[in-house]
N, C-alpha and C positions, 0 to 999 in steps of 0.2 A: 457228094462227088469226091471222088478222089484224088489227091495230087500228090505228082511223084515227087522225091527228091530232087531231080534237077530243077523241077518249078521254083522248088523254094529255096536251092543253091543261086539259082541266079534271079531270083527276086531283088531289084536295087534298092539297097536304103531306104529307108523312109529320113527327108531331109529336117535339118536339127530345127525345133522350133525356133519360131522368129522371138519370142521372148529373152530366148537364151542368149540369142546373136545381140540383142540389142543391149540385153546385162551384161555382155562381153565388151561391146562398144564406151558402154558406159565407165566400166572400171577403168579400161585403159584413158579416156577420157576425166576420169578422176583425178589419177597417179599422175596424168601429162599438168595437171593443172597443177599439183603440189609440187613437184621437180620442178616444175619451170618457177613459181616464185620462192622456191627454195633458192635456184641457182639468181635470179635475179639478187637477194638479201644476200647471200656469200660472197658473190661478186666480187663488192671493195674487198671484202678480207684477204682473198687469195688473191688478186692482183697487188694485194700492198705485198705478199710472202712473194708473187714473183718476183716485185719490185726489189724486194732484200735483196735476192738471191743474183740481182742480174751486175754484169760488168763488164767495165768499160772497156770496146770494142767489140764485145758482144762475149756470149758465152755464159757458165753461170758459174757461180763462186759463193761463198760462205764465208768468207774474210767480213760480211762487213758484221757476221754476230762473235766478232772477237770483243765488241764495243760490248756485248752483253756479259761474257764473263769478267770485264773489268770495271768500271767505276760504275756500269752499270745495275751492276747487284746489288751495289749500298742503295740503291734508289727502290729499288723491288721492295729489298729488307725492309727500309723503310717504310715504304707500301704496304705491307703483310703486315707489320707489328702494326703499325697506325689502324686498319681497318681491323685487327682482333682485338685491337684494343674498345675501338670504338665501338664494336657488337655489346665486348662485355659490360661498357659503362652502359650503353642501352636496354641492358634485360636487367641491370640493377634496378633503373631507376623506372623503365616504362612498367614492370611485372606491378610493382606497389602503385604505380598511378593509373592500371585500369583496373584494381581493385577496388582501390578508392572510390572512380567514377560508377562501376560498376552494381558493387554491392554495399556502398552507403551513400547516404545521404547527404551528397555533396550542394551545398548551395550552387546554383549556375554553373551546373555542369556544364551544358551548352555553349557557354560564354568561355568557359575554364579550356575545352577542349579545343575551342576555335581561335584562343588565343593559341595553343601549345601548336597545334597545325600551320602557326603563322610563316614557318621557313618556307611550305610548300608553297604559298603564295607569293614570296618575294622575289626578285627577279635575283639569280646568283651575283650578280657587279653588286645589287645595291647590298646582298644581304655581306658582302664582302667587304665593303665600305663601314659598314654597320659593326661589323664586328673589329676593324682595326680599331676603329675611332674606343668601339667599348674594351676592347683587352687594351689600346696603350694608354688609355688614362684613366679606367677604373678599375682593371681589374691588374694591371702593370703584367703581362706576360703577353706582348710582343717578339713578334716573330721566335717563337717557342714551341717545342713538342706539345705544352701541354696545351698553349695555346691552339697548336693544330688537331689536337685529339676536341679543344672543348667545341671549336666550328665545326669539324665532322659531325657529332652530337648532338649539337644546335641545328642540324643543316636537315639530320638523319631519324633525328629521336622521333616523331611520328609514321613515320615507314616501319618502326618496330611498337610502337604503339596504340595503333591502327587495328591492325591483322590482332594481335591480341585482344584490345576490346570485343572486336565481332566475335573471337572464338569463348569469350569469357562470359559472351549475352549468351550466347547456342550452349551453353556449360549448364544445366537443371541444379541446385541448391541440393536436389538428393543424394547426392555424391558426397557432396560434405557432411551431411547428414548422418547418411550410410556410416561414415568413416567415423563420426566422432562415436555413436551408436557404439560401434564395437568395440571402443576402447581408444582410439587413437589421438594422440594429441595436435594441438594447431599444425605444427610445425610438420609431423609424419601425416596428417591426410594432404596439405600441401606438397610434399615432397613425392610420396609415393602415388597419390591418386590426380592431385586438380591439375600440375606440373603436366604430366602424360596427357593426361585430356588434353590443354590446352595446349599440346604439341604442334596442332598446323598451324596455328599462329604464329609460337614463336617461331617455328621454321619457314615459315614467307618472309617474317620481320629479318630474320638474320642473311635470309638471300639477298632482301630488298637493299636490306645495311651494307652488304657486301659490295654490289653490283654500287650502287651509286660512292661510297667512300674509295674502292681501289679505284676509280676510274674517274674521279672528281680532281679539275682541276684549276679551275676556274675562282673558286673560292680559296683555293690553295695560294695560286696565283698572286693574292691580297695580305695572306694570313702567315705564309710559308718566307720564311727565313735562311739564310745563306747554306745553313746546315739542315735543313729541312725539306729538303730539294724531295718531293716522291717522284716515281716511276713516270705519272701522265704529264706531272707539272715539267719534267725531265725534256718529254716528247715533243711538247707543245713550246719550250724555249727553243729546242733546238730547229725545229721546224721554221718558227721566227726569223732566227738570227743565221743560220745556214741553209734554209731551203730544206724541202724534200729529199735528201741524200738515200743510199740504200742502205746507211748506217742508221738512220731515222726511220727509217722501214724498218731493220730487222728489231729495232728494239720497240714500235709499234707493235709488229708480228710476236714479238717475246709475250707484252701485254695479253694479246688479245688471246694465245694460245693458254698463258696461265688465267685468265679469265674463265675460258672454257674451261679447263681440264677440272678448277674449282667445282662451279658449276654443275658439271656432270659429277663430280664425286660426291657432290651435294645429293643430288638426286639420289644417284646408289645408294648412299649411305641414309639419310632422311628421309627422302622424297617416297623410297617404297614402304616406310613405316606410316610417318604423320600426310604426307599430300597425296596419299591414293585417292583418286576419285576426284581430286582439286584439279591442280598442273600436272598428274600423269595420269594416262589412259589405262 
């Protein structure tokens, strides 16, 4: 039988499957769930940055991060050298001790490693307690940089040597192998081949290092001397002794913003070589 063209001009739709509509309902029901505990976790952050920006009798203002271009910077400075310093004393010392654990035959390993993990178990007051008493009368470097670089260390060194162990067990002996094979001596299969493997490792430890050292303040608090003031320990007096001001905010909001912007360069720069497939999708 035949049909004309107007049959099939105004034939209506056929309507969209219901599979489709309810993948439809779904996604947006996905996205609503991630946005909304995204904005819940942001939250405090952007109401401390409104709090900076707001003043008194209403309106908004920027005067109160002029606190941040002045005495406030030595405190950042501070902040920044102390936690680079502390990565770098960590990948000296953690790289040869999960070698050690790893690939010799270390008596009580187990016992070795659970003792070195001992900071992560300690409450911060006591482990702060712990270390005046040991730096002012054994080791005499009270309230001192280097004092506050060896607590960092102390507080941090298995956050950096942790992630390394596990990448160094998932690390095959063939490698080194391979390497000496060709020619290559201890030090160039090291450098050029096991180093690179063991990339995601050290690049969790040195995030991990980051994130808990620039933002540590608590053990600072115990350890930290008149000229040793960091950025958090800074936040955290002033909040004490003046209250929540919006001058305490903007230099909160300073932290938190160099925090992140670290972070995300982290990622850019690291995170899409050695943590693909880890922490990035």
């Amino acid at each position: 039988m035949a049909v004309s063209v107007e049959t099939i001009v105004a034939r209506p739709a056929a309507p969209e499957p219901r599979r489709f509509r309810h993948g439809a309902l779904l996604a947006v029901v996905q996205h609503g769930y991630i946005w909304f505990w995204l904005a819940i976790f942001a939250m405090p952050f952007l109401a401390t940055l409104f709090y900076s920006v707001q003043q008194t009798g209403g309106g908004l203002t920027l005067s109160a991060y002029q606190y941040v271009l002045g005495s406030f910077r030595d405190n950042l400075v501070l902040s920044a050298v102390s936690t680079v310093v502390t990565i770098l004393v960590n990948l000296l010392i953690a790289i040869p001790a999960a070698y050690g654990l790893v690939r010799y035959p270390v008596p009580g390993k187990n016992l070795i490693l659970s003792t070195l993990n001992l900071s992560l178990y300690t409450p911060a007051a006591v482990m702060g307690i712990s270390l005046v008493i040991a730096y002012a009368f054994l080791f005499r470097i009270p309230q001192s940089f280097i004092g506050l670089i060896a607590a960092y260390v102390v507080g941090t060194f298995p956050l950096m040597l942790v992630p390394i162990i596990v990448a160094l067990r998932d690390l095959p002996m063939v490698y080194e192998e391979a390497a000496k094979t060709l020619g290559a001596s201890r030090w160039q299969s090291l450098r050029r081949v096991e180093l690179p493997l063991l990339g995601p490792g050290i690049s969790a430890g040195i995030l991990l290092t980051f994130v808990i050292v620039f933002n540590e303040f608590l053990v600072t608090l115990f350890i930290a001397g008149p000229n040793t003031t960091t950025a958090a320990l800074r936040v955290y007096t002033l909040t004490r002794t003046a209250g929540f001001q919006p001058s305490t905010a903007a230099l909160a909001t300073t932290m938190q913003l160099v925090s992140f912007l670290v972070v995300l360069l982290f990622f850019q720069v690291f995170g899409s070589r050695y943590l693909k497939g880890t922490y990035l999708i």
